[in-house]
C-alpha positions in Angstrom: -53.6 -59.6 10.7 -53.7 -56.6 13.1 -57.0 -55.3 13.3 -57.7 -51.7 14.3 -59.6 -50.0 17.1 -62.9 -48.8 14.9 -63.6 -52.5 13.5 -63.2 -54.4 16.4 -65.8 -51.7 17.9 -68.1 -52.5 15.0 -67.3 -56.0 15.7 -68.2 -56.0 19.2 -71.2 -53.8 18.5 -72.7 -56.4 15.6 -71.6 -59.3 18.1 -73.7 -57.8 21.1 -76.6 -56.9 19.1 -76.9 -60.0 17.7 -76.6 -61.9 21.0 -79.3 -59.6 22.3 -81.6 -59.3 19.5 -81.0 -63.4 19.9 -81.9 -64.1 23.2 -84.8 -61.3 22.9 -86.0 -63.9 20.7 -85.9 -66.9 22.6 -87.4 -65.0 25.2 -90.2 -63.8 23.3 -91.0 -67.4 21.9 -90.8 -68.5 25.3 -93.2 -66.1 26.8 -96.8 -66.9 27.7 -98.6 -63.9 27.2 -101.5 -65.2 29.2 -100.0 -64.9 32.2 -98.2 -62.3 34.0 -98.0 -59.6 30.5 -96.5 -56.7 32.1 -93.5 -58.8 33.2 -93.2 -59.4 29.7 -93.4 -56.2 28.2 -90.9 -54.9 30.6 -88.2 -57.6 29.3 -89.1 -56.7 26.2 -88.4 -53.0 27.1 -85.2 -54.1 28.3 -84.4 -56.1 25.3 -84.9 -53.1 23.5 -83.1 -50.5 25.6 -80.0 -52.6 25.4 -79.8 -52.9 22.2 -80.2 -48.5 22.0 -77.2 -48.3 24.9 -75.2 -50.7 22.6 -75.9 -48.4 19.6 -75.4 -45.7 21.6 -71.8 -47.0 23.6 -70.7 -47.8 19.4 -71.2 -44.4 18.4 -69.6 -42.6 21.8 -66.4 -45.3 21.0 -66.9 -44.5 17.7 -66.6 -40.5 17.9 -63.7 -41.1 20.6 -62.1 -43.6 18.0 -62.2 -41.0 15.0 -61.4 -37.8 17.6 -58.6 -40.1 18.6 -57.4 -41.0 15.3 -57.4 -37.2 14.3 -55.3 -36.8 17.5 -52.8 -39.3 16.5 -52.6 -37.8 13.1 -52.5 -34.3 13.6 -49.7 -35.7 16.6 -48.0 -37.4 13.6 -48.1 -34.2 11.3 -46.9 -32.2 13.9 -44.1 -34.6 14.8 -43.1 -35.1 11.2 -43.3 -31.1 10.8 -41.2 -30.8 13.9 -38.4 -33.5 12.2 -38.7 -31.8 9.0 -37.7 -28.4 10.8 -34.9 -30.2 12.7 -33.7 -32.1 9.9 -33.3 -28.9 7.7 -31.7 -26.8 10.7 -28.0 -26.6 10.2 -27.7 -27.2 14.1 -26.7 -30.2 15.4 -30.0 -31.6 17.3 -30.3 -34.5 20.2 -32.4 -35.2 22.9 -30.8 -38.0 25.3 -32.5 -40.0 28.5 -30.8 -39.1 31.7 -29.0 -42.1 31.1 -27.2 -41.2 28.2 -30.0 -43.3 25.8 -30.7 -41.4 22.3 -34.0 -40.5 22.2 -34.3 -38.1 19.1 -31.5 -36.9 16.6 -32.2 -35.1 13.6 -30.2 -35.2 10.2 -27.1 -33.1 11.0 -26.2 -35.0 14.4 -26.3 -37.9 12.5 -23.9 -36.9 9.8 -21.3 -35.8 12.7 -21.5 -39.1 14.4 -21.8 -40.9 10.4 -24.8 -43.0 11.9 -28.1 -43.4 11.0 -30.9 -42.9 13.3 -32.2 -46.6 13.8 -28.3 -47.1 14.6 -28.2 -44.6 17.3 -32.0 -44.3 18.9 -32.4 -46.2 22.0 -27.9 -46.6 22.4 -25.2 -44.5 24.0 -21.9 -42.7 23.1 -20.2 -45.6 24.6 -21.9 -47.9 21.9 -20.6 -46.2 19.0 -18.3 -43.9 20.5 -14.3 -44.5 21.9 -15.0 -44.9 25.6 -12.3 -41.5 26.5 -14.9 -39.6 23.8 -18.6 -41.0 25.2 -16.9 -40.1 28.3 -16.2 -36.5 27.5 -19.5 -36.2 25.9 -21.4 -37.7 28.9 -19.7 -35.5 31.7 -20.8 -32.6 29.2 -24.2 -33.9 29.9 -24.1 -34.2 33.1 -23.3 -30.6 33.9 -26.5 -29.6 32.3 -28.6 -32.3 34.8 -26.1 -31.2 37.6 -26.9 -27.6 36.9 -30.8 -28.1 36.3 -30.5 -25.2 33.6 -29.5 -24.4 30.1 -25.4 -24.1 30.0 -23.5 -23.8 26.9 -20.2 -25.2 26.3 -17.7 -25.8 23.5 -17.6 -29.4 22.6 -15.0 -30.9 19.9 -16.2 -33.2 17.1 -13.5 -35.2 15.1 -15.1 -35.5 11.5 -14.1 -36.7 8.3 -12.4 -33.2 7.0 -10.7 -33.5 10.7 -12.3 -31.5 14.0 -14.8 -29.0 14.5 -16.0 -27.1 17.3 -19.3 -26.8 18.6 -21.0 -24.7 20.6 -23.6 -27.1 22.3 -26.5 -25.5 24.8 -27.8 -27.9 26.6 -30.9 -27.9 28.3 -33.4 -30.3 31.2 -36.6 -31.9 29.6 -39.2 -32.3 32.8 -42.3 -34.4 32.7 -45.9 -33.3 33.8 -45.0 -33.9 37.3 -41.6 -31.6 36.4 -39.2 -34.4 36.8 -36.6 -34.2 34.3 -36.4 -37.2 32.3 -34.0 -36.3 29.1 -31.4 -33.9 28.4 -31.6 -31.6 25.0 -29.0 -30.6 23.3 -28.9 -28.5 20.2 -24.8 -27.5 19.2 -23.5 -25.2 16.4 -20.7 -25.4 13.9 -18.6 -22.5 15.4 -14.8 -24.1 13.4 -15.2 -21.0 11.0 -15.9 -18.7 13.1 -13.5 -18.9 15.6 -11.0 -19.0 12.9 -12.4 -16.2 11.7 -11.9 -14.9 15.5 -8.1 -16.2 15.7 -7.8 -14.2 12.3 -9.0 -11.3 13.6 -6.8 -11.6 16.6 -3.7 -11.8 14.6 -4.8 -8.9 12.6 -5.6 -7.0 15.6 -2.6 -8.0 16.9 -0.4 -6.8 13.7 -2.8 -3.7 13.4 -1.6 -3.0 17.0 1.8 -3.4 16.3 2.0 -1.6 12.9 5.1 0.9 13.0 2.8 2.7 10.3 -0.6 4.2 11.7 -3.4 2.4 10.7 -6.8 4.0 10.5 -10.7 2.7 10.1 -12.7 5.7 9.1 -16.0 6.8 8.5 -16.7 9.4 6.4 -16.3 12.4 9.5 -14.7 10.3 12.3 -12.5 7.7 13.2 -13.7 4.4 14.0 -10.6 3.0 15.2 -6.6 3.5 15.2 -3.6 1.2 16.3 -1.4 3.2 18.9 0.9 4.4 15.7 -1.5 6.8 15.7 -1.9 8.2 18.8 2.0 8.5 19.3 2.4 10.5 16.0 -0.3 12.8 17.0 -0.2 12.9 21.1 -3.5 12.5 21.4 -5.3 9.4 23.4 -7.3 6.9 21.7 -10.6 8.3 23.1 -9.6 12.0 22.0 -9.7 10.8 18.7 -12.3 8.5 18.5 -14.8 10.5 20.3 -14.2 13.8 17.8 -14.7 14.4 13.7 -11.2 14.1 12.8 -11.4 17.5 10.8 -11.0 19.3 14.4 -7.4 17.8 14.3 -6.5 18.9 10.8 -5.2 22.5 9.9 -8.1 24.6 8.5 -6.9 25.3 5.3 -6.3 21.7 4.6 -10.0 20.6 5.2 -11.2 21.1 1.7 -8.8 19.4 -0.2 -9.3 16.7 2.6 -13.4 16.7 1.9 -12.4 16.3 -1.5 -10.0 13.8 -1.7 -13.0 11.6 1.0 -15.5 12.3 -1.8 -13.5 10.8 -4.5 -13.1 7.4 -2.3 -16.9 7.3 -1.5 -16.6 7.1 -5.9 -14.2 4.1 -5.7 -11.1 6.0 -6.2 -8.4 4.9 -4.2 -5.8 7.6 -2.8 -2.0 7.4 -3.1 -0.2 9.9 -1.9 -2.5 11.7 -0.3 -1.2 15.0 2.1 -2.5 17.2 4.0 -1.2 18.8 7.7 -2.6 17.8 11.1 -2.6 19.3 14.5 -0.8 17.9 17.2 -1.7 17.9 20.8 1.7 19.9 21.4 0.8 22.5 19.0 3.2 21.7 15.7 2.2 20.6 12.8 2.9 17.7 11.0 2.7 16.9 7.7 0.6 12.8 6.9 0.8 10.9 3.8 -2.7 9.0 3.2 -3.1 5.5 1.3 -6.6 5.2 1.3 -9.3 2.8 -0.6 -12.7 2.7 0.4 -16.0 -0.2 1.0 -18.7 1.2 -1.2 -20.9 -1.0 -0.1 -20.5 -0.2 3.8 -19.1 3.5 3.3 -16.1 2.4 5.4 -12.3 4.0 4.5 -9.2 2.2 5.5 -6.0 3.7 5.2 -2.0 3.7 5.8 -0.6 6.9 7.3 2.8 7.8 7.4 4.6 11.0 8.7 6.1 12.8 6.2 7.3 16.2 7.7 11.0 15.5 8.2 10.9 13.8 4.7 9.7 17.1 3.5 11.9 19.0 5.3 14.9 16.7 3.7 13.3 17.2 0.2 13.0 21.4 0.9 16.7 20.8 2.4 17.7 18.8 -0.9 16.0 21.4 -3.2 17.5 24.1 -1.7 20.7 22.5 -2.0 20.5 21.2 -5.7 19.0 24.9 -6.8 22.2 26.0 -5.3 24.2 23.2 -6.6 22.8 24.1 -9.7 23.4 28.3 -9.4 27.3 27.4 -8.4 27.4 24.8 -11.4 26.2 28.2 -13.9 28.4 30.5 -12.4 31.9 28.1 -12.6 30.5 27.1 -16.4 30.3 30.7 -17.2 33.9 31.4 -15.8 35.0 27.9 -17.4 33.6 29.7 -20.8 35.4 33.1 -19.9 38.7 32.1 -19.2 41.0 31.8 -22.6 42.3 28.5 -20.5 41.3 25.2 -21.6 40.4 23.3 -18.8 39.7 19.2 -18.3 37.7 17.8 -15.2 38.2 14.0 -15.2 37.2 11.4 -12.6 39.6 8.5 -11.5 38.6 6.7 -14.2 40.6 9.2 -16.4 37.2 9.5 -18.0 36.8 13.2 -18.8 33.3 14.5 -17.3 33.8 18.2 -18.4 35.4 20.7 -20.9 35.0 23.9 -22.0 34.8 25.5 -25.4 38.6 26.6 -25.2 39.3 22.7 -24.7 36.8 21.1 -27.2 38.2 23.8 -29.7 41.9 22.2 -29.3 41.1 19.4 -29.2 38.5 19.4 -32.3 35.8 17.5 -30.5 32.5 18.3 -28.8 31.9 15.0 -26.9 33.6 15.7 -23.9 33.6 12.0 -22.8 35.5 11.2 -26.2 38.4 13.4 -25.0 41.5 11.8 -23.5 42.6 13.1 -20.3 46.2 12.0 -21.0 46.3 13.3 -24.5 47.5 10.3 -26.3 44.6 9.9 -28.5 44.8 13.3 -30.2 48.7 14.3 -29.6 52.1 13.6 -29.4 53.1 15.0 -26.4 56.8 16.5 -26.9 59.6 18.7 -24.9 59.8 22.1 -25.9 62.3 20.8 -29.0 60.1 18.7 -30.6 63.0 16.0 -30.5 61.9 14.0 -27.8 58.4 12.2 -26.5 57.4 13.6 -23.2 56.6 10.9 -20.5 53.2 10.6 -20.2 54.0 9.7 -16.6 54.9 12.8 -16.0 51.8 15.0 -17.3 49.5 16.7 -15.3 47.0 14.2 -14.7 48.9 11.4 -14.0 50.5 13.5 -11.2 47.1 14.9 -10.0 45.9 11.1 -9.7 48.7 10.3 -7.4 47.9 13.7 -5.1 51.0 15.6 -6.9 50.2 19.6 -7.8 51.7 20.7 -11.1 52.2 23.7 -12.6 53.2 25.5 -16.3 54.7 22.1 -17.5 55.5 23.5 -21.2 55.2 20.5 -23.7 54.5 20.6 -27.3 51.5 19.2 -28.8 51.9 17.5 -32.3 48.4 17.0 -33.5 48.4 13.4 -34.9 46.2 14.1 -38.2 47.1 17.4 -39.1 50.9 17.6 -37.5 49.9 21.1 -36.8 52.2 22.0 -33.7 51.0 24.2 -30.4 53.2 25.1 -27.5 51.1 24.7 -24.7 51.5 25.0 -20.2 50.2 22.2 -18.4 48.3 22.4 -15.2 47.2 19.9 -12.5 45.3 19.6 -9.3 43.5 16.4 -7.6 39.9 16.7 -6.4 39.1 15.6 -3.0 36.0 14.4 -1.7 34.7 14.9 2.5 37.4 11.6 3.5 40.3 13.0 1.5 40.3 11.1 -0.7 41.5 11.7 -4.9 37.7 12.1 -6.5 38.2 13.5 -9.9 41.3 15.6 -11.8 41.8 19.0 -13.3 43.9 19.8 -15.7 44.3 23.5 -17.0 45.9 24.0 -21.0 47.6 27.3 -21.6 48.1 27.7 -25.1 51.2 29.9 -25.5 52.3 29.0 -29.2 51.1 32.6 -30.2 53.2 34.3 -27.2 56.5 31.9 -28.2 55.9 33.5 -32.0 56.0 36.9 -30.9 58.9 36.2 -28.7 61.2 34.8 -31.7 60.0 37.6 -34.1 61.3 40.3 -31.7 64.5 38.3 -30.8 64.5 38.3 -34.7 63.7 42.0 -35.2 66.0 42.8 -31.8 68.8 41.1 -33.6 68.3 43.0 -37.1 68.2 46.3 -35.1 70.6 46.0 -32.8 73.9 47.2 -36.0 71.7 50.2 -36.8 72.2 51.3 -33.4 75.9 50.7 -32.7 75.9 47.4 -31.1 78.1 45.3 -33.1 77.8 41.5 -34.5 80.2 39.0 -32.7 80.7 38.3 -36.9 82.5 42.0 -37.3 84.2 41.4 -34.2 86.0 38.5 -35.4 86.6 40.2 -38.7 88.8 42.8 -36.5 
C-alpha cells in the first residue's frame, strides 16, 4: 500500500520520539545523581531539546507537506482548467518533444487523428501515421524549431468526411534555462472557409465578367462595380467609388431616384427601375435598375442595363405605329368613300380586309368569312349568263401569280337568292421589301345599274328612232 508523505512524517516523528523519550529513560535510570549532577541535568536537557526540534522539524515538514499538497492541487485544478479550455476549443491543440513525442493533445486533435490520448501521448506520427504523412507532418515541425519562432502554415488532414485544411501556427516551448524542449502547435479548420474564398473568387470572377453592370451600393455611394460599369459610363473605378453616385445622375432624376432607394431600405425590391445618368463624355444615357436590398446590413445590389437605344427604338417604333396607324385611318376612310368594293387578301386567299361596299354584296360582316375567289357566295358567269367563268382566270388568282387585271366584266349569280349583278373585276399583287407576292387586292365594280340604263335607252332609242324618220329594217323589207 502506498503511503503518502504526511504519515510517513508522523511516522518518523512518533518513531524518533519514542526512541528518544526511550533512551532518555535508560539514561535516567542509569544515572547516579550522587555524582557529577550537572552532567546529568544537561543530558537531560538534551533529551528534552531533541525531542522539541523533532516536534518542531514535524511541524516545518508538516506545513511544507500541506503547502505542498495545496501546490499540487491548485497545479492539478489549474491543469484540469487548462484541458477543459483546450478540450472545448474548436482548434486543433498539440504540444510535441523536439523529437516528434506527443506530449499534450486536447479533444479535437484527437478526433482528427481518431485516437485517444493514452494511444498517442508519449508516440509519434510515424506510430500511427503512413510514413509519407508523419513525414510531411514532421518537416512541418521542423520549420518551426528551424525558424525558432511562431510560423503558420497550411497543413492537410484526410478525415472521415474526406480532407480538410488547416491552418496550423506553430510555435518553440523553452525551458527555464530558454532551451526549447517541445514544439506547440494549435491549427484551425479553415475547409469552409476557403471554399467560401474559392466561391467568392468565382463570383468575383463572373461579377468581373458580367456583360450587364453589376453594382454594390450603399445608400449614397457605390461600394463596388464590375468594369460593365465603368465602360457604360466612362468613368474610372475610383471616380465612382470615391463620389455619391447622385453627382453622376441628371438632376431632375434624383428624386425619383431617392425615392425608389427609400422604398428598398422597406424591402421592396425594384424592377424596372429608370432614371438618366451623366456620362464622362457629356450625353446622357438612359439605366434600367433591378435592385433588392439587405435590411439587415442596409446594403443594395443591383443589375443595370442601358437602355437608351432601346428607347430610342421604342420612340422610333411608336412613332412609326402612330403613323402606321394615321395611314391605316386615312386608306379606311377612302376604302369607306369609294362606291368600289374592295378585298385585301393574304396568300392564304384568306381575306384580311373589306369595306362596307364589299360586306354589303356580299351579305356578310365577318370579313375573314368572305371568299376571295367568290365561290362560296356566287356563280361566277360571262356576261350571258350561259357559261361558268374560270375561276382561274379571276382577279385574284391572277394577282397571286404577279398578273395585273383590269375591268374583267363577269356576272355574279348569288347562290341563295339567284339575284344577278353585273360586276368589273380588278386585281393587283401586294409586294413586300424582297419582292415578293405578300397579300392580294381585288377591286368590285358593280355596274348592273349602269347596264340597266344602257338597255332602257337602246330600248327607248329604238322606240323613237320611227317618230323621227329613221325607218325600221321591218318597213324596209315591206317595200
Amino acid at each position: 500500500m502506498k503511503v503518502s508523505l504526511e504519515r510517513k512524517n508522523l511516522y518518523g516523528y512518533i518513531i524518533n520520539s519514542i526512541v528518544v523519550i526511550a533512551l532518555g529513560i535508560i539514561y535516567w535510570k542509569q544515572m547516579d545523581f550522587t555524582t557529577n549532577r550537572l552532567w546529568h541535568w544537561v543530558s537531560l536537557a538534551l533529551v528534552i531539546l531533541t525531542l522539541g526540534m523533532l516536534t518542531t522539524v514535524f511541524f516545518i515538514l508538516k506545513a511544507q507537506l500541506k503547502a505542498k499538497r495545496q501546490s499540487e492541487e491548485e497545479l492539478l485544478k489549474n491543469q484540469k482548467l487548462l484541458q477543459s479550455i483546450i478540450n472545448n476549443t474548436t482548434n486543433a491543440i498539440s504540444v510535441k518533444k523536439i523529437n516528434g513525442e506527443y506530449i499534450l493533445v486536447n479533444e479535437k486533435y484527437q478526433s482528427i487523428l481518431e485516437s485517444s490520448e493514452k494511444s498517442l501521448i508519449g508516440r509519434t506520427n510515424h506510430d500511427i501515421l503512413p510514413k509519407e504523412t508523419a513525414d510531411r507532418y514532421f518537416n512541418a515541425d521542423l520549420d518551426a524549431v528551424k525558424a525558432g519562432k511562431e510560423i503558420q502554415i497550411e497543413e492537410v488532414f484526410e478525415q472521415s468526411d474526406g480532407p480538410h485544411t488547416y491552418l496550423s501556427v506553430k510555435f518553440p516551448l523553452f525551458d527555464a534555462s530558454n532551451r526549447m524542449y517541445a514544439i506547440g502547435t494549435i491549427s484551425t479548420d479553415i475547409t469552409q472557409r476557403k471554399a467560401i474564398m474559392e466561391s467568392q473568387k468565382a463570383a468575383d470572377t463572373f461579377f468581373n465578367m458580367s456583360i450587364d453592370s453589376l453594382v454594390i451600393a450603399s445608400k449614397d455611394r457605390f461600394l463596388k462595380i464590375n468594369p460593365s460599369l465603368s465602360k457604360l459610363l466612362g468613368y474610372s473605378n475610383e471616380e465612382l467609388l470615391n463620389k455619391p453616385f447622385a453627382t453622376y445622375i441628371v438632376p431632375e432624376d434624383i428624386t425619383i431616384t431617392e425615392q425608389a432607394i427609400e422604398k428598398l431600405e422597406k424591402g421592396t425590391d425594384l424592377i424596372n427601375f429608370k432614371n438618366r445618368w451623366i456620362c464622362k463624355d457629356g450625353t446622357i444615357k438612359w439605366l434600367s435598375w433591378h435592385a433588392t436590398a439587405d435590411t439587415s446590413t442596409g446594403m443594395l445590389y443591383a443589375i443595370v442595363r442601358d437602355i437608351t437605344e432601346n428607347l430610342k427604338l421604342k420612340e422610333e417604333d411608336e412613332k412609326m405605329m402612330n403613323e402606321l396607324y394615321e395611314s391605316q385611318q386615312k386608306l379606311n376612310m377612302i376604302l369607306e368613300n369609294i362606291s368600289d368594293g374592295v378585298l385585301v387578301a393574304n396568300t392564304s386567299k384568306q381575306v384580311l380586309l373589306a369595306n362596307d361596299v364589299a360586306n354589303e354584296l356580299f351579305g356578310i360582316e365577318d370579313d375573314s368569312k368572305i371568299s376571295v375567289d367568290f365561290s362560296n357566295h356566287f356563280k361566277v358567269l360571262y356576261p350571258n349568263g350561259e357559261k361558268i367563268f374560270p375561276v382561274q382566270n379571276l382577279p385574284a388568282e391572277l394577282a397571286l401569280a404577279g398578273e395585273i387585271t383590269d375591268d374583267i366584266d363577269v356576272l355574279l349569280q348569288n347562290k341563295k337568292t339567284n339575284e344577278m349583278r353585273r360586276v368589273l373585276l380588278s386585281g393587283r399583287p401586294i409586294l413586300d421589301n424582297e419582292n415578293h407576292i405578300a397579300a392580294v387586292v381585288v377591286t368590285i365594280k358593280d355596274i348592273s345599274r349602269y347596264k340597266k340604263l344602257e338597255e332602257e335607252l337602246e330600248r327607248k332609242d329604238q322606240a323613237s328612232r320611227p317618230l323621227i324618220g329613221f325607218k325600221t329594217s321591218r318597213t324596209k323589207k315591206k317595200k
